[in-house]
DRENPA-3360 file (N, C-alpha, C; in nm, 2 decimals, always signed):
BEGIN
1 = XXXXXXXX = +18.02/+13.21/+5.42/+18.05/+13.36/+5.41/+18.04/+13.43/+5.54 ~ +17.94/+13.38/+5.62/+17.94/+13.46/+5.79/+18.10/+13.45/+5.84 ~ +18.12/+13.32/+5.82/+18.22/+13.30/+5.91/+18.36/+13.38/+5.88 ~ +18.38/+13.41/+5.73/+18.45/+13.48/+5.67/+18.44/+13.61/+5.71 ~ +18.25/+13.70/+5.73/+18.29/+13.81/+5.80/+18.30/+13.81/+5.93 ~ +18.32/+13.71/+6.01/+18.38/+13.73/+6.16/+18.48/+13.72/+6.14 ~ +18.57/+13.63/+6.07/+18.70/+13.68/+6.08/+18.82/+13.78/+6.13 ~ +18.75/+13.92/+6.07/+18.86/+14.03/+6.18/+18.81/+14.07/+6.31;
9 = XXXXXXXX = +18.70/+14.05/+6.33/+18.63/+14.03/+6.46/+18.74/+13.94/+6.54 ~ +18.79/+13.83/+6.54/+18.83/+13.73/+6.57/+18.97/+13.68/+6.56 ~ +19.05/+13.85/+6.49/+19.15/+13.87/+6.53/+19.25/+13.75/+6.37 ~ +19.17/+13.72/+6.30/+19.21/+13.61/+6.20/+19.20/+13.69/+6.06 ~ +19.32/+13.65/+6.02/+19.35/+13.72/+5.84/+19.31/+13.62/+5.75 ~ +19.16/+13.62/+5.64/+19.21/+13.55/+5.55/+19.30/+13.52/+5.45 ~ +19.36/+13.41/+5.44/+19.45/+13.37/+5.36/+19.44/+13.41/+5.19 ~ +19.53/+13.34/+5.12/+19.48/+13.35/+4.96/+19.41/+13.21/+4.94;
17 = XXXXXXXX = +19.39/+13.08/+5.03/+19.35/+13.00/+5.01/+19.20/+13.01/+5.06 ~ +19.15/+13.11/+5.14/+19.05/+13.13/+5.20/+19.00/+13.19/+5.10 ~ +19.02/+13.30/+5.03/+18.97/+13.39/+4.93/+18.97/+13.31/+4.78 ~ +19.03/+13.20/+4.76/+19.01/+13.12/+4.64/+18.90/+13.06/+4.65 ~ +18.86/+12.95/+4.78/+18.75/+12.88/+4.81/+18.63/+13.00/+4.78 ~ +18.63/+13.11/+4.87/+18.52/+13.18/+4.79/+18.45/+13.25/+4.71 ~ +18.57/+13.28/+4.62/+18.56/+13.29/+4.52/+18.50/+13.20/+4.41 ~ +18.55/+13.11/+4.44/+18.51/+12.98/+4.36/+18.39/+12.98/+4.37;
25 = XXXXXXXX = +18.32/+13.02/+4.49/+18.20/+12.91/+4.51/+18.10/+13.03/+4.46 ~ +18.16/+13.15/+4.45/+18.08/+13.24/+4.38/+18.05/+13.26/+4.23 ~ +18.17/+13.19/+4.17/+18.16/+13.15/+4.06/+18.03/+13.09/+4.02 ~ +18.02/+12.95/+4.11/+17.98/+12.84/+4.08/+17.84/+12.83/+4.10 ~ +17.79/+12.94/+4.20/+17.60/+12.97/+4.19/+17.58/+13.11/+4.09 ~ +17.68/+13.10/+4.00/+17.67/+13.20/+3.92/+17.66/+13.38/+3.93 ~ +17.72/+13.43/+4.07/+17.75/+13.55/+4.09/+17.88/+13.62/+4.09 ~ +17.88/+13.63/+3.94/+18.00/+13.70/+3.93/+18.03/+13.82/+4.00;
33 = XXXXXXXX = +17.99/+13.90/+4.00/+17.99/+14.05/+4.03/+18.06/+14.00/+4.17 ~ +18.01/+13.90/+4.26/+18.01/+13.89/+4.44/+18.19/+13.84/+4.43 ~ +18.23/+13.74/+4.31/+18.36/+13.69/+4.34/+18.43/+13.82/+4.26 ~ +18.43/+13.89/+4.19/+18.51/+13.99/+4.18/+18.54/+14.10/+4.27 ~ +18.42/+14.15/+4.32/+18.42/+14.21/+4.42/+18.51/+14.14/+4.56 ~ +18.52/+14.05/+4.58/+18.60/+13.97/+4.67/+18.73/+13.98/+4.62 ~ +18.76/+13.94/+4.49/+18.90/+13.96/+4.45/+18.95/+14.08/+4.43 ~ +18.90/+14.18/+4.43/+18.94/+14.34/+4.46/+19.01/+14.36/+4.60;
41 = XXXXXXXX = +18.88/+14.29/+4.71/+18.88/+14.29/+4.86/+19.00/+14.25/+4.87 ~ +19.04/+14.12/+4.85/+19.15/+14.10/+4.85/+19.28/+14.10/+4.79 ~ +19.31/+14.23/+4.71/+19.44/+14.27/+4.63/+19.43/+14.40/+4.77 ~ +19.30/+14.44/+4.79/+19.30/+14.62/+4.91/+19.36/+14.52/+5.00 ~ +19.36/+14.44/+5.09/+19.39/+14.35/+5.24/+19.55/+14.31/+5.18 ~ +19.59/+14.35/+5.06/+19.75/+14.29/+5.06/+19.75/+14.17/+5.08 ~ +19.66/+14.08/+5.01/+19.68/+13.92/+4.93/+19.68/+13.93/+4.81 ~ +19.75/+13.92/+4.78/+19.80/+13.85/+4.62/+19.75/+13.74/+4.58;
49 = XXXXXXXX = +19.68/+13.77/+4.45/+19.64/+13.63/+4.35/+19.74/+13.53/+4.36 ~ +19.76/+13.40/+4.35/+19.81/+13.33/+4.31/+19.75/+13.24/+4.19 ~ +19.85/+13.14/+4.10/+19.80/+13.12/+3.99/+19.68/+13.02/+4.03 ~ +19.61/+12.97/+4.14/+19.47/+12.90/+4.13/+19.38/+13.00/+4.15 ~ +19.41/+13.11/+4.21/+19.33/+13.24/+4.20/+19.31/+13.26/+4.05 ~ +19.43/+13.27/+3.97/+19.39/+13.33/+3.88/+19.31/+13.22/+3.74 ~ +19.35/+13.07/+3.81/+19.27/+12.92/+3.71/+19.11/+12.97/+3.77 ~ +19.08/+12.99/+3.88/+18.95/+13.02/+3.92/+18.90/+13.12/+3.84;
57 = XXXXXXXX = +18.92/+13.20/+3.85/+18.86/+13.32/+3.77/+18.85/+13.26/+3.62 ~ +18.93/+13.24/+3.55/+18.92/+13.16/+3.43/+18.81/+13.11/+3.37 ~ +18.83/+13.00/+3.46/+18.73/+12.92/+3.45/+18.57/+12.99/+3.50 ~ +18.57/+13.05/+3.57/+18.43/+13.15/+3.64/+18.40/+13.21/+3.55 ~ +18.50/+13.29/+3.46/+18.46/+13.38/+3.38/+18.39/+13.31/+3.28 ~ +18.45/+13.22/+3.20/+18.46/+13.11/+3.12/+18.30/+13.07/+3.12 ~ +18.33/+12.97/+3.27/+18.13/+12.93/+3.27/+18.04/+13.01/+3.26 ~ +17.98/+13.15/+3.31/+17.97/+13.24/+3.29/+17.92/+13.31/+3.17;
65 = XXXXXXXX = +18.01/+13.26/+3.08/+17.97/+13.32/+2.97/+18.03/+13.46/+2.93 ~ +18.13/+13.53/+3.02/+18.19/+13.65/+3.03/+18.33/+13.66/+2.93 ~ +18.33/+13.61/+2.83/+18.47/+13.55/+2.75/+18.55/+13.68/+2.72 ~ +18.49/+13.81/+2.71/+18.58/+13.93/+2.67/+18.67/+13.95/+2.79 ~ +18.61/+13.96/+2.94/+18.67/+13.92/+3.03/+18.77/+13.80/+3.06 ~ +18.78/+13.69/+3.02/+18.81/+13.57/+3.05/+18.94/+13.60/+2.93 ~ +18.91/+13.63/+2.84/+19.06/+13.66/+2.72/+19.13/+13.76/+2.80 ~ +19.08/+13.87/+2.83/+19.17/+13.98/+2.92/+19.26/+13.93/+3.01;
73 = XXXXXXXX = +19.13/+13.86/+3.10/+19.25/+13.78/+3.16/+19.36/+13.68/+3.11 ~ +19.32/+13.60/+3.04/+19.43/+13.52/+2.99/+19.54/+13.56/+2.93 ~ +19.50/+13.69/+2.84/+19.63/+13.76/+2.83/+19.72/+13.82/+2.96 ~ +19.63/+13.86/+3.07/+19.68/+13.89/+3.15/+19.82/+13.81/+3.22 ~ +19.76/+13.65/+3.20/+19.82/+13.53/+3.27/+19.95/+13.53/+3.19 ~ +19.94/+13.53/+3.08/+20.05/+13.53/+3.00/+20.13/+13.61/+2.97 ~ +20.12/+13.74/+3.03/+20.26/+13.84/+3.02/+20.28/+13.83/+3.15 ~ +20.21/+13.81/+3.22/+20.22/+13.73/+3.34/+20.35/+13.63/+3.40;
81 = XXXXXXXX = +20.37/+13.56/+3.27/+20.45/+13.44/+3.28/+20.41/+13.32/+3.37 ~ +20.28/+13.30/+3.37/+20.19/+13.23/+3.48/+20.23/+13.11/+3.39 ~ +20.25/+12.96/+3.47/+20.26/+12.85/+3.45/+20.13/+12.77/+3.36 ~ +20.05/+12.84/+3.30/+19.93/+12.78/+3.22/+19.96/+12.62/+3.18 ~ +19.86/+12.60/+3.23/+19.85/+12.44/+3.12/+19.74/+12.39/+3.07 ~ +19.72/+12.26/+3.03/+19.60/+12.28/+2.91/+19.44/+12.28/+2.96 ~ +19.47/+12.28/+3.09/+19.27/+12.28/+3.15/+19.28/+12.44/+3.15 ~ +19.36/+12.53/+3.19/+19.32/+12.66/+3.15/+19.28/+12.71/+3.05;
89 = XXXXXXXX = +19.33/+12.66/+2.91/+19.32/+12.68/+2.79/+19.11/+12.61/+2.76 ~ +19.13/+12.46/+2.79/+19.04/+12.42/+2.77/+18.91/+12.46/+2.78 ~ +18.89/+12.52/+2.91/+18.77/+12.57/+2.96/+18.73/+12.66/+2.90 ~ +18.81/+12.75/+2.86/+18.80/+12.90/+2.79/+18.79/+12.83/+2.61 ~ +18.82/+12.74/+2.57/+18.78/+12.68/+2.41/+18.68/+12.64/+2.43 ~ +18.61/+12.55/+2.52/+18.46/+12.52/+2.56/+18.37/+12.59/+2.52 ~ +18.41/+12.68/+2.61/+18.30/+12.83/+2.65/+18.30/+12.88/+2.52 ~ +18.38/+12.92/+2.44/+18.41/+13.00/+2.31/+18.32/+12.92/+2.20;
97 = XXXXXXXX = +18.35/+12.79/+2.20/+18.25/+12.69/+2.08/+18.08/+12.68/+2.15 ~ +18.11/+12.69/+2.26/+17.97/+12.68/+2.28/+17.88/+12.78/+2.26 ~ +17.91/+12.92/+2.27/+17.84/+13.02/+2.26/+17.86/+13.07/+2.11 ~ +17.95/+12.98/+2.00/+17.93/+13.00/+1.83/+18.08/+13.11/+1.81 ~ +18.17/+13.15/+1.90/+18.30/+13.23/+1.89/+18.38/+13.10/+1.85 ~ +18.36/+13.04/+1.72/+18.45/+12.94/+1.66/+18.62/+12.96/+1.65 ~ +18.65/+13.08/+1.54/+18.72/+13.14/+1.53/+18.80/+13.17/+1.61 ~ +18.77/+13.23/+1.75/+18.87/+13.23/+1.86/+18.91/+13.11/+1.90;
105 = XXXXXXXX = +18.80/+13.01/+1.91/+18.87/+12.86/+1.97/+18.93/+12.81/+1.88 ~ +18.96/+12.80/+1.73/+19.04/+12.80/+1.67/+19.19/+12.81/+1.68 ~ +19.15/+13.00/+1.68/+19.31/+13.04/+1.72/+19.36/+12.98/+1.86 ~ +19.30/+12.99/+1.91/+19.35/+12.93/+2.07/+19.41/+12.84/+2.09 ~ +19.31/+12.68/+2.01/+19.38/+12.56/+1.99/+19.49/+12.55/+1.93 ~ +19.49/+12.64/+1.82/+19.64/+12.60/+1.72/+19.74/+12.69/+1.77 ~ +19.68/+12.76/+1.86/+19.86/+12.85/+1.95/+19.87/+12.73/+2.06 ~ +19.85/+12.63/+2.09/+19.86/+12.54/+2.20/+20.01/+12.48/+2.18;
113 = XXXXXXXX = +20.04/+12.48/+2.03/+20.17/+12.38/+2.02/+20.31/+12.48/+2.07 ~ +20.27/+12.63/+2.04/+20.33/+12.73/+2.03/+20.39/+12.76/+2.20 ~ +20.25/+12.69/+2.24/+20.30/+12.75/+2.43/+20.37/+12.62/+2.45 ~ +20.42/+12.51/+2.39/+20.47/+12.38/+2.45/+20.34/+12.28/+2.50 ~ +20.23/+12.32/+2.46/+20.08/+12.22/+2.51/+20.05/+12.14/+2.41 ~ +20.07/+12.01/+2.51/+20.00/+11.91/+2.34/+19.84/+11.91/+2.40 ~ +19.74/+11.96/+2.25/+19.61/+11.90/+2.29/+19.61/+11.75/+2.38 ~ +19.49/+11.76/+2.45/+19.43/+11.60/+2.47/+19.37/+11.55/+2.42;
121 = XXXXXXXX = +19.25/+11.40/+2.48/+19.15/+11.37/+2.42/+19.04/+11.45/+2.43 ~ +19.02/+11.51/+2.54/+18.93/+11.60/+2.58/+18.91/+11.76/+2.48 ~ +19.04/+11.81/+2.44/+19.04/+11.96/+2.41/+18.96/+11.91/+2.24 ~ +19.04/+11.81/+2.18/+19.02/+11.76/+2.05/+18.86/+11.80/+2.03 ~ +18.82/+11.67/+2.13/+18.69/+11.62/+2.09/+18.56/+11.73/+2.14 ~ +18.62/+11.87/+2.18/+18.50/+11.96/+2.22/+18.56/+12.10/+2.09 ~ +18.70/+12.06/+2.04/+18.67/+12.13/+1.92/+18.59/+12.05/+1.77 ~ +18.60/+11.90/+1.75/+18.54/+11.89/+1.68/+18.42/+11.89/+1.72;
129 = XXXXXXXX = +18.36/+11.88/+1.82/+18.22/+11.93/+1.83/+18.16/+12.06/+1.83 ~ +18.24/+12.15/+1.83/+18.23/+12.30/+1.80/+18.22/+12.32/+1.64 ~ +18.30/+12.25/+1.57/+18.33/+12.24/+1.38/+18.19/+12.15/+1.42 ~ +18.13/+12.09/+1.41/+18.03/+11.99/+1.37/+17.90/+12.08/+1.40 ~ +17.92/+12.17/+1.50/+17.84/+12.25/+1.54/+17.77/+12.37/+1.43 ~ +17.90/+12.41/+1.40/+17.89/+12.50/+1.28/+17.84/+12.46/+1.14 ~ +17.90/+12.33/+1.13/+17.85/+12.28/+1.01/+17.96/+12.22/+0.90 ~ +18.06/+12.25/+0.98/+18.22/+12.21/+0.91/+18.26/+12.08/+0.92;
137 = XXXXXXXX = +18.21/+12.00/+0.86/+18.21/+11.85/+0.89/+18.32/+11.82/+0.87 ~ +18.39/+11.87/+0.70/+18.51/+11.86/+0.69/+18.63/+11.88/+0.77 ~ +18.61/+11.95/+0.83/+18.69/+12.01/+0.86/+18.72/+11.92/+1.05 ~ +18.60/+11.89/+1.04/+18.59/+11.82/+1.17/+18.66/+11.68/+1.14 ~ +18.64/+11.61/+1.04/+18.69/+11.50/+0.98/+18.84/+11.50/+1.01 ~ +18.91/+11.60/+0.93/+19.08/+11.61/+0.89/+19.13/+11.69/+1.03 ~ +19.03/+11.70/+1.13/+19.09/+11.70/+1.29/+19.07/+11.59/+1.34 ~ +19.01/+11.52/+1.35/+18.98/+11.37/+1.40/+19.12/+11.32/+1.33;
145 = XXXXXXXX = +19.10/+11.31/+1.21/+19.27/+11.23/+1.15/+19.35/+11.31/+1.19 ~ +19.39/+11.39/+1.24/+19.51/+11.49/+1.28/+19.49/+11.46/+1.43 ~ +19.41/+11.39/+1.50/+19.39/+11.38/+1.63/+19.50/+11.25/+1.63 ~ +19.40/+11.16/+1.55/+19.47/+10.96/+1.54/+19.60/+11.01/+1.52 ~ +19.66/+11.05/+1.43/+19.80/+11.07/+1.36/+19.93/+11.13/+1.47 ~ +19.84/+11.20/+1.56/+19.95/+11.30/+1.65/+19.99/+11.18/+1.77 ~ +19.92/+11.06/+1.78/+19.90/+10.98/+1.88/+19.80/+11.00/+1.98 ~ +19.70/+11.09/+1.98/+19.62/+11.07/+2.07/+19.48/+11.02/+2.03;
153 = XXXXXXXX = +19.46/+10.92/+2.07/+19.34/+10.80/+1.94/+19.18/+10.87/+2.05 ~ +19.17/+10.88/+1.95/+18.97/+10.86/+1.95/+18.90/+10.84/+2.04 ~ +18.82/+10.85/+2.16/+18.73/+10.75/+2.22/+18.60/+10.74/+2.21 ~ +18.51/+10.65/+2.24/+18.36/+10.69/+2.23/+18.29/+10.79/+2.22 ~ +18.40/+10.90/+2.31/+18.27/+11.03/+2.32/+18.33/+11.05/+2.21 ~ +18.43/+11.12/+2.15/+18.48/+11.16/+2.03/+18.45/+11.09/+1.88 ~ +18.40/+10.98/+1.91/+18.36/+10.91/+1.80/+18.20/+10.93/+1.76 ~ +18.13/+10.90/+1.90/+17.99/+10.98/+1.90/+17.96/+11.11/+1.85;
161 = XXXXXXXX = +18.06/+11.20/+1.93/+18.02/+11.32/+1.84/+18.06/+11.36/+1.74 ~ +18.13/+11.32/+1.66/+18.14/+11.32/+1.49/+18.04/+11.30/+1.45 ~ +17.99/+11.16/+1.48/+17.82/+11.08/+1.44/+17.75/+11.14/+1.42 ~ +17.76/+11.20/+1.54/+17.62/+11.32/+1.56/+17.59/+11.43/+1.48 ~ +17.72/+11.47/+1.46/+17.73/+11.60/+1.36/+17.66/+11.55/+1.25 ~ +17.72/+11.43/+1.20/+17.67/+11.37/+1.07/+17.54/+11.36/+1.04 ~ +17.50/+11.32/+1.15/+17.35/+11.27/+1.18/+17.28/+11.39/+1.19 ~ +17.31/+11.53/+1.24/+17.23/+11.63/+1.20/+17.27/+11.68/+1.12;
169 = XXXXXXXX = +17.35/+11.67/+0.99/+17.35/+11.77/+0.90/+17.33/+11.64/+0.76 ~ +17.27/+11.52/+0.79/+17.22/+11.44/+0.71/+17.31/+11.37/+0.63 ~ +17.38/+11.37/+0.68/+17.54/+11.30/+0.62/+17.52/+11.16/+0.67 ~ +17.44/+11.07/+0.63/+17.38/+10.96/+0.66/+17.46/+10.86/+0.66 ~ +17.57/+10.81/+0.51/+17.61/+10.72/+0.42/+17.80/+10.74/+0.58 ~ +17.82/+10.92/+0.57/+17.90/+10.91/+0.60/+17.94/+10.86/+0.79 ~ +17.84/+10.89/+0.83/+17.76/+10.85/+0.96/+17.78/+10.68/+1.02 ~ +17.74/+10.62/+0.87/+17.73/+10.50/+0.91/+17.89/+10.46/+0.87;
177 = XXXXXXXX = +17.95/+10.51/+0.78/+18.14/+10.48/+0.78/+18.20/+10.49/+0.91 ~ +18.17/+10.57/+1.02/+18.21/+10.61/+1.13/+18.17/+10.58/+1.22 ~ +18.09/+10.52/+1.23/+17.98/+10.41/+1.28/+18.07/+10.28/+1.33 ~ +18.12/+10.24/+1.19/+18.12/+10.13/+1.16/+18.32/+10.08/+1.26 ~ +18.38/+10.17/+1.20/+18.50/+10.24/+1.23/+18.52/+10.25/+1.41 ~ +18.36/+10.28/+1.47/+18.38/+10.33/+1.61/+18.36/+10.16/+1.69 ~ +18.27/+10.08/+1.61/+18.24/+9.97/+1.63/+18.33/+9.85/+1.62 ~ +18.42/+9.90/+1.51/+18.57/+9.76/+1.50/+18.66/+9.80/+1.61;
185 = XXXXXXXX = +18.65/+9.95/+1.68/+18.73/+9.97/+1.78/+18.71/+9.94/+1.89 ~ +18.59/+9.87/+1.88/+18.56/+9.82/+2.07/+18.40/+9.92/+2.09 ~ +18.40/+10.03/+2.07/+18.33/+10.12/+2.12/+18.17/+10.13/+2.05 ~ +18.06/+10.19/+2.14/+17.97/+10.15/+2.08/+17.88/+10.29/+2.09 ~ +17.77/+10.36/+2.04/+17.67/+10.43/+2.03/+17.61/+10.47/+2.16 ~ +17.66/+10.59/+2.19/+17.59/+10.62/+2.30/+17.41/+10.66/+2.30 ~ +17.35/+10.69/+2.39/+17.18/+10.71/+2.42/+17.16/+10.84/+2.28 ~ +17.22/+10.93/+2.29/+17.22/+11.04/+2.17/+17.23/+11.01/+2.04;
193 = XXXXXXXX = +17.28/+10.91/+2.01/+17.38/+10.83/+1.88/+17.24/+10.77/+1.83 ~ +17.20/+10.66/+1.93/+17.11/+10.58/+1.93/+16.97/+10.65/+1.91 ~ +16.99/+10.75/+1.96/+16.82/+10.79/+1.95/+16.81/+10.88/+1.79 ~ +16.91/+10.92/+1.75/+16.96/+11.01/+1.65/+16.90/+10.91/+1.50 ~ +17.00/+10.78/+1.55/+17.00/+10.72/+1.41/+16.78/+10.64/+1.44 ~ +16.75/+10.61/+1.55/+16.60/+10.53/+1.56/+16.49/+10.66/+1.46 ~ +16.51/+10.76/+1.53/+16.44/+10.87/+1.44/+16.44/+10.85/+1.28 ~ +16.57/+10.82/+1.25/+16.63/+10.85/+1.08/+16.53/+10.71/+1.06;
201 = XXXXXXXX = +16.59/+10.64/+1.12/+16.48/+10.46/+1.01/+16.33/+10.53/+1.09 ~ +16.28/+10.54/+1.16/+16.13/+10.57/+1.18/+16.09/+10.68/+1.08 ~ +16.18/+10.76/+1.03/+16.14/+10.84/+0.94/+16.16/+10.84/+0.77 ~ +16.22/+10.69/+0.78/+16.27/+10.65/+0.65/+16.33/+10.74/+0.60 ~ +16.44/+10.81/+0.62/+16.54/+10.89/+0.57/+16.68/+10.88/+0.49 ~ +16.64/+10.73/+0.54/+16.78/+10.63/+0.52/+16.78/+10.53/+0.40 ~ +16.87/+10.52/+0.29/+16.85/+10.43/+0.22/+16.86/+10.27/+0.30 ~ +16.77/+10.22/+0.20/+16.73/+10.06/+0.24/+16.86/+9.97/+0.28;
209 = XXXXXXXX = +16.94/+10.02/+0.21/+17.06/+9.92/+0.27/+17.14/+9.99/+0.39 ~ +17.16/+10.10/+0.41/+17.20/+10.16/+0.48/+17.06/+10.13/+0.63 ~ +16.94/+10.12/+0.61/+16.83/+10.08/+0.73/+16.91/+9.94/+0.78 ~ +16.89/+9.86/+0.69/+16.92/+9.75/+0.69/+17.07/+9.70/+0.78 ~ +17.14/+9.75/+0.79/+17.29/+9.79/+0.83/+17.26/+9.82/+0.99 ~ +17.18/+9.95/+1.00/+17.15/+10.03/+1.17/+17.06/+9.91/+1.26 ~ +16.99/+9.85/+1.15/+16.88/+9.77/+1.21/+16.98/+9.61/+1.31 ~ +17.04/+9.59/+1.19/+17.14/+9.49/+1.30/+17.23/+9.55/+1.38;
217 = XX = +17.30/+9.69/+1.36/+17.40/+9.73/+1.44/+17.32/+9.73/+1.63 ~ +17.16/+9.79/+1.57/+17.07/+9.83/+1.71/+17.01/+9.71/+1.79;
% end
């Protein structure tokens, strides 16, 4: 940041690439207020946002936690006619499931086909963990098959966190079907998975045949 205020000292204009890096990094120790204030600075100096300026902020806002912000913007991007693709969208569905704004990451994901964006494995598997979150198993389930179906298959983390949902909302029987399913595919129980299901038999929560089943799988 010094070096940035020597700059007109020193007869040197920051760039838009100079004012992205800093911005960013203000993001990223968590001082919003300092990267906005920068991006002001630099619309008064006659630099213009470009669209990593405006993926930065996004995503700043996004982590942050600032989402009323972070939609403004995105609407912004989009009358905009800004080139969006799906990590922009992503980050801002993250942020939205994680803080319990289901509903908006909802609508967000199902307008994805509408902008020309195919989900990934990534966007999938942080909305069914947002449904699993809430308590919508179902609903997490017939995304997972709407995931396999569209061609973008499953992977451990996505298999894990279905598990897990299951596993905390005591859906034991169905747990171990998906279990089983993640296991003929190659893929195996991560440390969370594992520690999930050792609790359930130490707490005998589990029917006997169903113990019986975890006990060889572990």
């Amino acid at each position: 940041m010094n070096l940035f205020l020597e700059m007109p000292s020193k007869r040197m204009i920051p760039d838009v690439v100079t004012y992205n890096t800093l911005i960013d990094a203000f993001f990223r120790v968590g001082r919003r207020r300092a990267a906005l204030e920068l991006l002001h600075k630099m619309k008064a100096c006659g630099e213009h946002p470009n669209l990593h300026t405006y993926a930065i902020l996004l995503s700043g806002l996004s982590r942050n936690k600032q989402l009323a912000e972070a939609m403004t913007l995105l609407q912004e991007m989009e009358d905009k006619k800004l080139d969006l693709d799906i990590v922009n969208y992503t980050v801002l569905i993250d942020a939205m499931c994680d803080v319990g704004k289901l509903q908006t990451a909802k609508e967000l994901f199902y307008s994805l086909s509408t902008k020309g964006l195919q989900p990934n494995i990534y966007i999938y598997t942080i909305m069914i963990k947002g449904l699993c979150k809430e308590g919508l198993i179902n609903e997490a389930c017939e995304l997972l098959k709407k995931m396999d179906g569209s061609g973008c298959s499953p992977d451990s983390i996505t298999y894990n966190t279905i598990i897990q949902g299951f596993l905390q909302h005591d859906e034991t029987s169905r747990a171990v079907e998906y279990i089983e399913i993640m296991v003929d595919k190659g893929f195996s129980a991560d440390e969370t998975t594992a520690t999930m299901v050792v609790y359930l038999l130490s707490a005998n929560k589990v029917d006997k045949s169903i113990q019986e089943w975890f006990q060889k799988l572990l």
